[in-house]
Structure formats: C-alpha cells, structure tokens
N, C-alpha and C positions, 0 to 999 in steps of 0.2 A: 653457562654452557661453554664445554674448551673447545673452540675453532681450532684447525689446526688450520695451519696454510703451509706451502712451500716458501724456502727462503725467498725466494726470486719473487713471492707473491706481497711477502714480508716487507721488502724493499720498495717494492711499488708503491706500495700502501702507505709505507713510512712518509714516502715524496710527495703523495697525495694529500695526505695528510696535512706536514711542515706547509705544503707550499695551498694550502686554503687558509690556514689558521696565521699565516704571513701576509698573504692576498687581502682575506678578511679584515686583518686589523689595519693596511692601506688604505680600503675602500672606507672602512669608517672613519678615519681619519679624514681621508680628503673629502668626504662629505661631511663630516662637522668642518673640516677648515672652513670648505668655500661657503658652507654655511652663514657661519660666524663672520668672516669675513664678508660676503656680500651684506648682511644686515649693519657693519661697522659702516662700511664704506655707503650703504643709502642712508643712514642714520647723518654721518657727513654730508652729504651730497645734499641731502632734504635742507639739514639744518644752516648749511651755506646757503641756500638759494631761497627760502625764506628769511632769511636775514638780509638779503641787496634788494629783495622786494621792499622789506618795511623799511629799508635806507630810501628810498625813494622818495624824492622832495613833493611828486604831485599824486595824488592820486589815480589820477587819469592814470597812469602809466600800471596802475597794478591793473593786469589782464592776465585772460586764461592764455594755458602754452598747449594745445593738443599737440603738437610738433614735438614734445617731450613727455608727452604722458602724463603733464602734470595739472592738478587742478587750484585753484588759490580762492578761499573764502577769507569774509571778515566780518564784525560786529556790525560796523558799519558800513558794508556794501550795499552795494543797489544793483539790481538785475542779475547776472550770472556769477557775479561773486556774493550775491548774498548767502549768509549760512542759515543751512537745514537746521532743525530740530536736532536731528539726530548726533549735526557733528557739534553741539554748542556741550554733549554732556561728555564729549573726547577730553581726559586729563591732559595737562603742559608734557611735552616730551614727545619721544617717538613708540609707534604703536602699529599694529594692524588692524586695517576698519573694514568691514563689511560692507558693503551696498549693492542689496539681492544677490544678485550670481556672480557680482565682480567683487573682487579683493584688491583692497588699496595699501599701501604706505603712509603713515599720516605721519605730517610732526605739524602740532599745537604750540604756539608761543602767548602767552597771554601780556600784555603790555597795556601799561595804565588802566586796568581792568578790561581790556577789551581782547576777544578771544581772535586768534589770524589761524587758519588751517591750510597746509600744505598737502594735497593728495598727489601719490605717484600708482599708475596702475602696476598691478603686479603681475601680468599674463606676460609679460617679456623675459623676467627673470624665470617664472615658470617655466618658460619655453626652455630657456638656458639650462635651466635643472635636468630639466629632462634629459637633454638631450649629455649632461653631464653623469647621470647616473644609469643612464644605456651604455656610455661611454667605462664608464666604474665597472660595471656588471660585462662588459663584453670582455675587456681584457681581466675581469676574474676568472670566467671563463678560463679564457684562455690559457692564463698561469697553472690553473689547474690541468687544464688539458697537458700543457709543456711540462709538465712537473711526472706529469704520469708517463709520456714519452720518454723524457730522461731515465725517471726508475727504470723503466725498460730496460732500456738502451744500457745502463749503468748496470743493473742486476744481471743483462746476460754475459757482461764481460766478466763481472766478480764470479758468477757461477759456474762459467764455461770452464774455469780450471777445477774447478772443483766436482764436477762433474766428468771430467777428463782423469781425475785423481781417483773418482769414486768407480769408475770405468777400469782402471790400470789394476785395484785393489782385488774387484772382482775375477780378474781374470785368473784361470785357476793356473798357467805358467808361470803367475807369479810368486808359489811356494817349489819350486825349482830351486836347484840352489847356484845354477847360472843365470839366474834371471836379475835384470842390471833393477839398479837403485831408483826409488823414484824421483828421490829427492832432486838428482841433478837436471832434471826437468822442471824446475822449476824458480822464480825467484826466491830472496830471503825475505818474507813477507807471511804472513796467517799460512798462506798454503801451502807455505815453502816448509815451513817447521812442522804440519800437521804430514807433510811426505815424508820429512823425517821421522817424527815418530811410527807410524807405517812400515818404513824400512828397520826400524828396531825392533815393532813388534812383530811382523813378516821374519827376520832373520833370527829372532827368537823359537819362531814355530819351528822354520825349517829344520832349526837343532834340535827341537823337539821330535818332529819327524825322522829323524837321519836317527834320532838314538836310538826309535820307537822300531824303526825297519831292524838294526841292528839287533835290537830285545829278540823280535819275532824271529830273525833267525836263528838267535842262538837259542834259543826255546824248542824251535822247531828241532835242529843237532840234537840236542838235548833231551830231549821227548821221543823221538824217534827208536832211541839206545833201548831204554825199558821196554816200550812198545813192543819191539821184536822182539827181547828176550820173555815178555808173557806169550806173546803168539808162539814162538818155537817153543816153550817150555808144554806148551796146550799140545801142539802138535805130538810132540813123545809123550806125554800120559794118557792123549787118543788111543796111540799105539800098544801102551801096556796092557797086555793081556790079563794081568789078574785085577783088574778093574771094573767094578761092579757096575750095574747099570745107573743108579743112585750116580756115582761119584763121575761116570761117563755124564753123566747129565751134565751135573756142576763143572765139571771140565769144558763142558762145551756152551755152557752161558758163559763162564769165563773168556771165551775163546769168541765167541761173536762180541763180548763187551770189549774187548782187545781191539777186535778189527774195527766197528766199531765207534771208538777212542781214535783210531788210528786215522780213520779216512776223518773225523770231526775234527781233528788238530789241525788235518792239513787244510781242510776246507776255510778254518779259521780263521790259519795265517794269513793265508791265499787274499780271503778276504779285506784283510787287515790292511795288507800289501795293495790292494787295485782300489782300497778306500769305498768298496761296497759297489763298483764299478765292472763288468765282464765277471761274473762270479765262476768261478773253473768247475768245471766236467766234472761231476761227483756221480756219486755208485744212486742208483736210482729203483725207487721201489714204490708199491703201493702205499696209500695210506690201513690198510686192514692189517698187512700185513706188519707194517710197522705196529701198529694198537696193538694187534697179539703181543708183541714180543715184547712192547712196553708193559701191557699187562700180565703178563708171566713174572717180568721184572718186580713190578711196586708190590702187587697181591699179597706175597709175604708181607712186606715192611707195614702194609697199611693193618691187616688184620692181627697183625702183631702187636698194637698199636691199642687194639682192639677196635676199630672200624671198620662198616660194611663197604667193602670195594661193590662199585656198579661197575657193571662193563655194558652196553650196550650196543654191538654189532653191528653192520650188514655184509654182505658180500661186497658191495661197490661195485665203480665199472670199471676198474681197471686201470684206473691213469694212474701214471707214474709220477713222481715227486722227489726231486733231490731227497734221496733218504738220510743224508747226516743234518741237514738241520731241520727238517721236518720230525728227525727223530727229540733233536736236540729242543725243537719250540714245547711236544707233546710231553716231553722227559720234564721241561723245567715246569710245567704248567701244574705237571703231579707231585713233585718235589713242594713245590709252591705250596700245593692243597694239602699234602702229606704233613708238611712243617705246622701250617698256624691250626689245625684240624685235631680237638681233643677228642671231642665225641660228635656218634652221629655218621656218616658216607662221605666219600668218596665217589663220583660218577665220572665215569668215560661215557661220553654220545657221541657214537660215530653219524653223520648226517651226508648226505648225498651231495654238499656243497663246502665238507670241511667236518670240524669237529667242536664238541665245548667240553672242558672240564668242569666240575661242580662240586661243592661242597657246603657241608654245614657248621665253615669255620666260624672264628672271631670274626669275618667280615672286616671291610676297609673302610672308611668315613666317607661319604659322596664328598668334598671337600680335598680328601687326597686317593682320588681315585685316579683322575689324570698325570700328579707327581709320580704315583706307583711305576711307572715305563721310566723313569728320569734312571741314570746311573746311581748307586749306593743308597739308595733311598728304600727303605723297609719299612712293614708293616707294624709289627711290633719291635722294637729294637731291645725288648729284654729279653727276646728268645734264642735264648745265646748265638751260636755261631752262625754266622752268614756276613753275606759284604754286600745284601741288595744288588747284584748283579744278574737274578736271573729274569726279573721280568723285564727291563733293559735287555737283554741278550735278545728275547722274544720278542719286543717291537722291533730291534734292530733287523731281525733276518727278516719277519715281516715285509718290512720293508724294503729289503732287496729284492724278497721275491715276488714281491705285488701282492702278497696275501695281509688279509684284515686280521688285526686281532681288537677285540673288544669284551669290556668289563661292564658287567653289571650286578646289582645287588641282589639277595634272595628276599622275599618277602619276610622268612621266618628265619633271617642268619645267614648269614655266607657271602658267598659270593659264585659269578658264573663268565669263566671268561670262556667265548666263542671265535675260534678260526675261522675265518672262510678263506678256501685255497681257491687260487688262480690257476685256473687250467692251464692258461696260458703262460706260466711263470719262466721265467728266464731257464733256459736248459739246465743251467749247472745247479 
C-alpha cells in the first residue's frame, strides 16, 4: 500500500529510523563486548586463583573464600572441600554449573589424576548485567527520542522556506507583472534555484498573459466592425417595404443572432479579462424564453438531418439568467447532439430547476466521459470539423455561474447531459 507522508514527516521518520538502526547496532555491541569480556576476564581470574591454591605447600591452607564468592573442592578433601558427585563429572577447563537455583562459574583442573574445582557465584555479575542492559535500553531510548526531536527541529527549518515559497507562488499578485522576483529571497541552495525556476516559469505565464489580454482586445476591435455592420444592414432591410413576411422573418433571426453574437463576444472577452472573476452585467432573460428561440434556431438543422426534435416546455417562474451564456451553454449542448446524432431525436427538457438535452447519438465511453469537459478533447475525432471547444466552454460558464452541468448515458445509446441553474448565480 502507497503511504503517503509530508516531507517534514518524511524527515522525521528518516532520523527515527538512522538513529534506531545506529542505537541498535551500539546496544548489541556493547552487550556482546561486556559479555565476552566479562566471561575472558572470570575465565582469568578463576584460572589465576585456582592455580596459587594448588601452589600451596599445605594443605591446611586450601579453604573456602565466602568473602569472594568463591567455592574450592578436591579429589582429596575432607569436609567442606570434599567434592559432590555432581561436580567430579565437570570436564578440565572453564564452564557454567548449575546447583538448583544458583548458577556458578566453574574452572576444573585435573592434576596427576585428581580432579580440583573452583566455583564463583554468579548473582553479582547478574546483578551488574542488569543493571548494564537497563542502562543500554534507557539511553536507546533516549537516542531515539533525541533523534525524533532533531527531525523535528531540522525538518521545520528545511520546510519553513519552502513553505514560505509554496506561499509567495500561490499568491495570485504574483502573475502581475510588477510583482518582485522570488528568487532574491532566498539563499543559493535547493530553494534558491527551485525560486528561480519559479520566477522563469511565473515570467513565462505573465508574457503569456499580457499577449492573451492583448489577443482579446484586438478580437474584440475586430469583431465589433462586422457585428454592427450585420445589425445596421438588418436594421434597413426591416425597413424595406417590399419585403415579404417570409424574408421579414429571416431578416429578423438574423437580427436577433446579430445582437445576440454581439452581447456573447463581449461577455466573453470580459470574461477572459477578470479570469472568470466579477462576471459583467449582461442582457438578462428567462430560461423559456431563451429554449424558444433556441428551438426555432436548431428545428430546421435537426429535421433536415432527418431527426425528430423534442421540445419539451413549461411556462417557468420567471427568473431571470444571464441570457448570453445561458443561451451560449443551451446552443453548444444542441450543436453537441445535433453533430454526433445520425438517427433517431433530439430532446429539449425544460425542468423547474434547469434543463437536459438528450439524444440517441453514438454516445461517449463511461471512461471518457469526465475528459469530455477538458479543452480540444472530442468525441469522435473523424467527424470532421470542430476543435472540441464546446463542451469545455459549457463547464467553463458553469462554473462561473454556480450552475451544474452533468453527463450521463442512455440505456439504449446516447447520451443526456442535465443543467441545474442557480437561482442565485452571480448577476451578470
């Protein structure tokens, strides 16, 4: 399973780690040393003072040492140095012996067939152990304990800049293009060079920004020019009197798809410009209202097509809705259906909390049905012209205005994407 941790978690952990796995191999160390060690040095000690015993000219003179722990048997002793059974089947050399609950030190010498045994108790060296390996154990402890303060202590100064960095990055003055450099806040060290990069990709965007403003302007100049001359040119063929009602007609979709174009360019830009932020004051209308006019729009295209348009109605209550991109979400949603849609409907459902388009197209993969919203990304990409911008365009406003939009598949083909509008959506 992938844990994740924060760095600062990362670093603790590292210290925690190094400094057990350092601790660890101390503690075992020093307890085989004194180990080793203590059994060298009683091995010595036995086998010295068993040897200045059996140098001893009288016998009289070998006796027990309780003042030293130590016991002395022999072949030939009598009374308290005689030897037990037990220890006559002890081999030459040094050994640990048993006797019920106590644990001894033995060293055996055997000399002209006769067997000499030196016992030392061993509850003193025990005692020592113990209190040696409480001593091992406390300060591992501790190492570790000290080792985990350190990470601390070490992780918050390494991440305090960089978190001070991840801070500066985030802040949105800093695609401004007087906004100062990060880098000179910093040493020449990991996060000195990570601020510089920063500051290059930062001063990248900005140009991208500044060129992008620049685009929208002159777009907007630019757009503006035709724009009016469709709308005045609509305006005087209103006015021609030998104009039949037919062509009054056509003149005056014309003439609303004019205005329009006109208020959805500038809403766009506008847009563009405040980064989806304070969206501007736009022409404002019902949702019904817009569906008629949308459906007067497509009606042709779709049964030309040969597919049955649904339209679905109600009256509504009347709230109002940015009309350029409400017209603009409803327009791309039927374009949408219109495009991948060979046979089979078309449905408009108008619903009392928004709307759903539907159809009985080629339908999308569950797999790329959340891609679908990403910029240039389309359905089928051999259906000739498009640049996958408009279901993008449709999350986007979404999103500005607080309204949902959602995809779902039909049982028998298609697909069904559902708006729900936010009463309360941002005025403009």
């Amino acid at each position: 399973m992938d844990i994740k941790h924060s760095l600062k978690q990362r670093i603790v952990i590292v210290f925690a780690l190094m400094s057990t796995l350092v601790a660890g191999v101390f503690a075992i160390g020093i307890i085989a040393t004194v180990h080793l060690v203590e059994k060298r040095l009683t091995t010595m000690s036995l086998g010295g003072n068993l040897h200045r015993l059996l140098a001893l000219d009288s016998v009289d003179d070998w006796r027990h040492r309780p003042d030293k722990d130590e016991l002395f048997y022999a072949d030939e002793g009598v009374g308290d140095l005689a030897m037990s059974d037990d220890l006559k089947g002890l081999r030459p050399g040094f050994q640990e012996f048993s006797r019920g609950k106590k644990a001894y030190y033995a060293m055996v010498s055997v000399v002209n067939g006769r067997h000499y045994v030196l016992l030392r108790d061993q509850r003193k060296f025990e005692k020592r152990e113990r209190i040696l390996f409480g001593v091992v154990l406390i300060g591992f402890v501790l190492s570790v304990l000290l080792a985990v303060l350190l990470g601390r202590l070490l992780a918050s100064r390494v991440i305090t800049p960089v978190s001070r960095l991840a801070g500066q990055v985030r802040h949105r003055d800093q695609l401004l293009e007087m906004a100062p450099v990060l880098a000179s806040d910093y040493a020449s060290d990991e996060v000195g060079a990570l601020a510089r990069s920063f500051d290059e990709t930062l001063g990248r965007l900005r140009a991208a920004l500044s060129r992008e403003k620049l685009f929208t302007s002159d777009v907007s100049h630019e757009l503006r020019t035709p724009l009016m001359v469709l709308a005045t040119s609509c305006e005087l063929l209103m006015e021609y009197p030998a104009l039949d009602d037919r062509s009054r007609a056509q003149v005056k979709r014309i003439s609303n798809a004019t205005a329009g174009m006109n208020q959805l360019v500038e809403t766009f830009l506008l847009l563009a410009r405040t980064e989806g932020r304070n969206t501007p004051q736009g022409q404002r209308s019902s949702m019904v209202l817009i569906a008629d006019e949308l459906a007067d729009i497509w009606r042709p295209s779709i049964e030309a097509k040969g597919l049955t348009f649904v339209y679905q109605r109600h009256q509504g209550d009347g709230e109002a809705y940015n009309a350029p991109l409400l017209r603009s979400v409803m327009g791309n949603l039927l374009r949408n259906a219109w495009h991948y849609t060979d046979q089979g409907f078309i449905q408009l459902t108008l619903r009392t909390d928004g709307f759903s388009v539907e159809d009985s197209g080629i339908g999308i993969p569950l797999e790329k049905q959340q891609a679908m919203f990403e910029p240039f990304v389309r359905g089928d990409e051999q259906r000739g012209e498009g640049l996958g911008l408009g279901l993008s365009l449709v999350q986007r406003i979404c999103a500005n205005q607080r309204w949902t939009v959602s995809l779902t598949t039909r049982a028998d083909g298609g697909c069904c994407f559902t708006v729900l509008l936010n009463p309360d959506s941002p005025a403009g």
